[in-house]
C-alpha positions in Angstrom: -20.5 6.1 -6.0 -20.6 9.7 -5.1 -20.4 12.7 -7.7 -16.8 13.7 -6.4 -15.9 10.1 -7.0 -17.4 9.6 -10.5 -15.2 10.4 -13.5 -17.5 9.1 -16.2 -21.5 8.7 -16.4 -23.0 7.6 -19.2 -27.0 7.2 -19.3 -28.8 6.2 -22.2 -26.0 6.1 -25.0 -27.6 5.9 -28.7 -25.7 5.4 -31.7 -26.6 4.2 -35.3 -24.6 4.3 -38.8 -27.6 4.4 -41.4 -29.9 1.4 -40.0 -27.7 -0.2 -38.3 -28.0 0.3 -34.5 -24.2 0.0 -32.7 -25.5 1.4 -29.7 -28.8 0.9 -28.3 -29.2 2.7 -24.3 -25.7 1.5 -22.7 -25.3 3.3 -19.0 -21.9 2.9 -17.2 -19.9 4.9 -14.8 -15.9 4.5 -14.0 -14.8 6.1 -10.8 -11.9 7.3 -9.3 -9.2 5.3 -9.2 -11.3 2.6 -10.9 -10.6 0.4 -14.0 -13.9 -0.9 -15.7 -13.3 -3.2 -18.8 -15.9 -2.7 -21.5 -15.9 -7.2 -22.9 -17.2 -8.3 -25.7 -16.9 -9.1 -29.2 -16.0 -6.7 -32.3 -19.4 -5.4 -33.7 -20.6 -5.3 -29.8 -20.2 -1.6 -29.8 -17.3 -0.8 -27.4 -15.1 1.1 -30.0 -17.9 3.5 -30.5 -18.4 4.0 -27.1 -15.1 5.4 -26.6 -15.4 7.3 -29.4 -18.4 9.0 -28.1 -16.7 9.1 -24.5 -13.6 10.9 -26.2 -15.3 13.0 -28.0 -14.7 11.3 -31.4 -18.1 10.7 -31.9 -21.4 12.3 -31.5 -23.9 9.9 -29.8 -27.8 10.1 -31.6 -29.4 9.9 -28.0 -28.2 9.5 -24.2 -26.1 11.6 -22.5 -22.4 11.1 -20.9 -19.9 13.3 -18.9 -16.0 12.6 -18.4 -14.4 14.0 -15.2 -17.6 16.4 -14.8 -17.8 18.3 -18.5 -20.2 17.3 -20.8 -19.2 15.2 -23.9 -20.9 17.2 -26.5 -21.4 20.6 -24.7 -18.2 20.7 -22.9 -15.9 18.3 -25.5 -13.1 20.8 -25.5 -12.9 20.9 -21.5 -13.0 17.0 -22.0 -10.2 16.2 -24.5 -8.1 18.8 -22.4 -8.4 15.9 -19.2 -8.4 12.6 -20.7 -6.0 10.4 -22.4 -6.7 8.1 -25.9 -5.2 5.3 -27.1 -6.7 3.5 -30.0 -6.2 0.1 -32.0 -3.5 0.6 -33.6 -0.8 2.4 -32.6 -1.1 6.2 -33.6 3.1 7.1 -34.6 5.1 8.2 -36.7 6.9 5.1 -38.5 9.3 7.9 -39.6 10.4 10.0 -36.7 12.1 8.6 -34.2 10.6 7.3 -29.7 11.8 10.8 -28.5 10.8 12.9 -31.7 7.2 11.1 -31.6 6.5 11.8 -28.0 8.1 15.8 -28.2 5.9 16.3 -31.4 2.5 14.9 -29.5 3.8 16.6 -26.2 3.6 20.0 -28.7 0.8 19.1 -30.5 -1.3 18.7 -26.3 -0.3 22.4 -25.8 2.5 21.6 -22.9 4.2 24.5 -21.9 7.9 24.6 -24.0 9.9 24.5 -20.7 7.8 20.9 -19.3 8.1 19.0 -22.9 11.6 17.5 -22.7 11.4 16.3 -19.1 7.9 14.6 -19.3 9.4 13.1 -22.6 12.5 11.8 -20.5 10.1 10.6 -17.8 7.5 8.8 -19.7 10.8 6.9 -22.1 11.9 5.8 -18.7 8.8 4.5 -17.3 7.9 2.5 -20.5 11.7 1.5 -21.0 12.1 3.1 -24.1 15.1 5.2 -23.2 17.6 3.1 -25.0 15.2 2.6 -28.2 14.7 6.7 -27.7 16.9 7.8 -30.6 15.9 4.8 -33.1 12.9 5.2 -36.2 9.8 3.4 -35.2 10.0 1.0 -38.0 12.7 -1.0 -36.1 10.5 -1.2 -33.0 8.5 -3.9 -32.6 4.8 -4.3 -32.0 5.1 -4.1 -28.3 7.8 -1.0 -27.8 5.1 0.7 -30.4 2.3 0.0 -28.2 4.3 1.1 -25.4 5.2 4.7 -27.1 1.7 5.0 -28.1 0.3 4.1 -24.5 2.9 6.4 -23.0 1.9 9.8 -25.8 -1.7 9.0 -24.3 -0.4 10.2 -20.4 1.8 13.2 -21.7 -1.1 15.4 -19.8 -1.7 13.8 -16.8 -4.9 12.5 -17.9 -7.3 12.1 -15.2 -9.4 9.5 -17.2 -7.4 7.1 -19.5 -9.2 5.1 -22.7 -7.9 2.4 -23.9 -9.3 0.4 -27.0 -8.2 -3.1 -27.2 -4.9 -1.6 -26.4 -2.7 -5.2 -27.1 -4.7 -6.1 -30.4 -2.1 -7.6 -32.8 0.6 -8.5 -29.9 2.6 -11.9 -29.0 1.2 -13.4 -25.2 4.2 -12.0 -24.0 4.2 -8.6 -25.4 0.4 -8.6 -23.9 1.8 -9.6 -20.4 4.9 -6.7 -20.7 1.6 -4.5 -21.4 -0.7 -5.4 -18.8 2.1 -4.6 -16.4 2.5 -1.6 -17.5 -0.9 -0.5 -17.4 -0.9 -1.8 -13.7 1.7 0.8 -13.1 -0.4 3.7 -14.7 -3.8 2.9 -13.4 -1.5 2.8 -9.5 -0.5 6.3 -9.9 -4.4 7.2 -9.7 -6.0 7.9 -13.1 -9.4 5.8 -13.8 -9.4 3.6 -16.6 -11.5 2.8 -19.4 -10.7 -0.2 -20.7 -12.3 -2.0 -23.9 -10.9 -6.0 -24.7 -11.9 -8.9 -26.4 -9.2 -10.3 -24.5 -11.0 -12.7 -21.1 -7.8 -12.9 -19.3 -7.3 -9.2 -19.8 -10.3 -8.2 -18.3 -9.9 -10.6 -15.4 -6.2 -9.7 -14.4 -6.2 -5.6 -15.0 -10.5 -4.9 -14.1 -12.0 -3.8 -11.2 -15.4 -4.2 -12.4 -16.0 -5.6 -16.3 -19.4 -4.4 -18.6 -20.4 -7.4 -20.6 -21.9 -5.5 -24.0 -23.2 -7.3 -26.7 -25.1 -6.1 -29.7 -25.0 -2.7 -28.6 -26.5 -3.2 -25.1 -25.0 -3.8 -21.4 -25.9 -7.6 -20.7 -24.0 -7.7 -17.2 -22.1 -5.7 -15.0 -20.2 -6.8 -11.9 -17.0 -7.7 -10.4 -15.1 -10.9 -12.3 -15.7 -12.6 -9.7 -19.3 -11.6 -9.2 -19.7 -12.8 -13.0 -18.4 -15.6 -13.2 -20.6 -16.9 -10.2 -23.5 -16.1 -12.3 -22.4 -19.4 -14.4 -22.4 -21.7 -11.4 -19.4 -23.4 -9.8 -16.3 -25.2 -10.6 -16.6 -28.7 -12.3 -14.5 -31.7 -13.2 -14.1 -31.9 -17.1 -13.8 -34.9 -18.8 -13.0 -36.4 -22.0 -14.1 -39.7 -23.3 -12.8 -41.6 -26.7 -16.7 -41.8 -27.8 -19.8 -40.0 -27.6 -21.5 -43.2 -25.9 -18.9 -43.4 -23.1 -19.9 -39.9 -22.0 -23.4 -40.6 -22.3 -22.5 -43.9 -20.0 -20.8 -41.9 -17.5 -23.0 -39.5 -17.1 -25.9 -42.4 -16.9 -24.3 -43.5 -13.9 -23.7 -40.0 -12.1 -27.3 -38.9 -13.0 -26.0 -36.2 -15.0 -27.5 -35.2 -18.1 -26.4 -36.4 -21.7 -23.7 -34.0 -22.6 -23.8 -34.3 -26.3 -20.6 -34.6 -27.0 -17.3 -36.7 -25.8 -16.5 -34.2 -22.9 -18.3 -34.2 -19.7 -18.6 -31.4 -17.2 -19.2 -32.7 -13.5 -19.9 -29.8 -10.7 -17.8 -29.9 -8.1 -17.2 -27.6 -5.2 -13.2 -27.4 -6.4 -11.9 -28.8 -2.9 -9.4 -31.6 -3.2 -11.2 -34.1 -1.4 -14.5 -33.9 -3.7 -12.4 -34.0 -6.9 -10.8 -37.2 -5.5 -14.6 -38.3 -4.6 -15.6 -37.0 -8.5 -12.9 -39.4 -10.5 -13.5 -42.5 -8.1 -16.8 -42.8 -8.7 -16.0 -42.1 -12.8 -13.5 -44.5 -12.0 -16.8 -47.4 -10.6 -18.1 -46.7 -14.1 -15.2 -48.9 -15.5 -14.8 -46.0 -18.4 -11.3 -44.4 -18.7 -11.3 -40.7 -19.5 -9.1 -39.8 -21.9 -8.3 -36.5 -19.7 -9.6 -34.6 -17.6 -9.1 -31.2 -15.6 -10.5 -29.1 -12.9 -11.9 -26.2 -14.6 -13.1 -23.1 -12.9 -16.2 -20.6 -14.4 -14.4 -17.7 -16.5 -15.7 -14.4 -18.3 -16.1 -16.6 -21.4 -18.5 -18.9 -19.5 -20.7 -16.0 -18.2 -20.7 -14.0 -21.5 -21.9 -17.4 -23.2 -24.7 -18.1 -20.9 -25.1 -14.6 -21.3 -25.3 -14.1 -24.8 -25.7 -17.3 -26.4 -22.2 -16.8 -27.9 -18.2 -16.4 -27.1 -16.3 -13.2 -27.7 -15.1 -13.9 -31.2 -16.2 -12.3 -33.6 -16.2 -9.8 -36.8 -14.4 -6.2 -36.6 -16.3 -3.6 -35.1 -18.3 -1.2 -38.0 -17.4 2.2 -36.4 -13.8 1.1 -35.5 
């Protein structure tokens, strides 16, 4: 990645809160154009790091730059080109969509005469026009995410942050959301995204950080990640403990442990049919089975020792 093409360089983040240590020498970059998920679970650190990327924040030890200026030494020239949009949704339960956005649109400095026609343009991309002249405490969690998602591009931000931006919303609020952050990160503006969310990061990421305990444990593509846990494999689901174990005696697989067995397979249909036919030999019916591919959780558990879950972040 060249300098032109970087928009945000962090080397050596430190962070701590008395003696606890929330971040402990991350490095990432985001380029242009780019979205990079920051995964893993609350208490990881990711929240602070946008902080500290934003400008929120002053970091203990490292040093970062966003489109260029320097996070500490330059945070003014930073917060004028970037675009923040936390937890929970930062409105006005009281004002109306339009009387939100026109008072943030004020509040960034936009010149008097470009306020009501970016407020008319981002109500129309986030289809809020209709819900435009309503209180926000009759939207619902989605159209609030929406408003808030849509004060954070009032500037043209050429670096947008996003923490856990769907936390607290229905599947398919998340889904209405993902697609509109498709359409945003299309226009051109580099993303920073942070999730706890696996199928988040693998639909909207270009390239995902795995971060746990306040360090960067992996960094790739999805797909790049997920290979790091192996291949695809035939799960399947005994009535007993011992009728795994049988199973897996025949296919010279190792005890599993447990009344689900994982056989590797190469995902094809013809070796999944070769898989169940010779559980089939074994005269042991599975309960079920399926054809599971590797995902982010996978690869942050071999990873990590541990899934995503987890408690909320300290420095949320």
């Amino acid at each position: 990645m060249t300098g032109t093409d970087r928009l945000v360089q962090a080397v050596g983040l430190r962070k701590s809160y008395r003696s606890v240590h929330v971040l402990d020498g991350v490095d990432l970059e985001l380029g242009r154009g780019e979205v990079l998920a920051l995964l893993g679970p609350n208490g990881a650190g990711k929240t602070t790091t946008v902080r500290i990327l934003s400008t929120l924040a002053r970091l203990d030890g490292g040093t970062a730059r966003v489109a260029g200026f320097d996070v500490v030494s330059e945070a003014r020239k930073v917060r004028e080109v970037i675009g923040l949009t936390g937890q929970y949704a930062a409105v006005d339960a009281k004002l109306t969509g339009r009387e939100n956005l026109t008072m943030m649109a004020r509040l960034a400095h936009l010149p008097r005469r470009a306020v009501r026609p970016r407020v008319d343009e981002l109500l129309e991309a986030f289809d809020l026009t209709a819900a435009a002249h309503r209180r926000l405490d009759t939207y619902s969690g989605g159209m609030r995410r929406r408003l808030d998602l849509a004060a954070g591009l009032l500037r043209h931000p050429r670096v947008l942050f996003l923490d856990e931006p769907t936390t607290g919303l229905d599947p398919r609020s998340r889904r209405g959301m993902w697609e509109v952050i498709e359409r945003v990160v299309a226009d051109g503006a580099g993303l920073f995204l942070t999730t706890q969310y696996l199928e988040e990061a693998d639909r909207l990421a270009d390239r995902v950080a795995m971060i746990d305990s306040g360090r960067v444990v992996a960094e790739g593509t999805p797909a790049q990640l997920k290979r790091r846990v192996g291949d695809a494999g035939v799960e399947l689901t005994f009535a007993t403990g011992p009728e795994a174990t049988r199973v897996a005696a025949a296919l010279r697989l190792p005890v599993p442990g447990s009344r689900t067995l994982r056989v590797p397979t190469d995902g094809s249909v013809g070796h999944v049919r070769h898989v169940l036919a010779e559980v089939e030999e074994t005269g042991v019916v599975p309960e079920q089975w399926q054809v599971r591919a590797p995902s982010l959780d996978d690869a942050f558990l071999a990873l990590t020792g541990r899934a995503t879950g987890g408690d909320r972040e300290l420095a949320a």
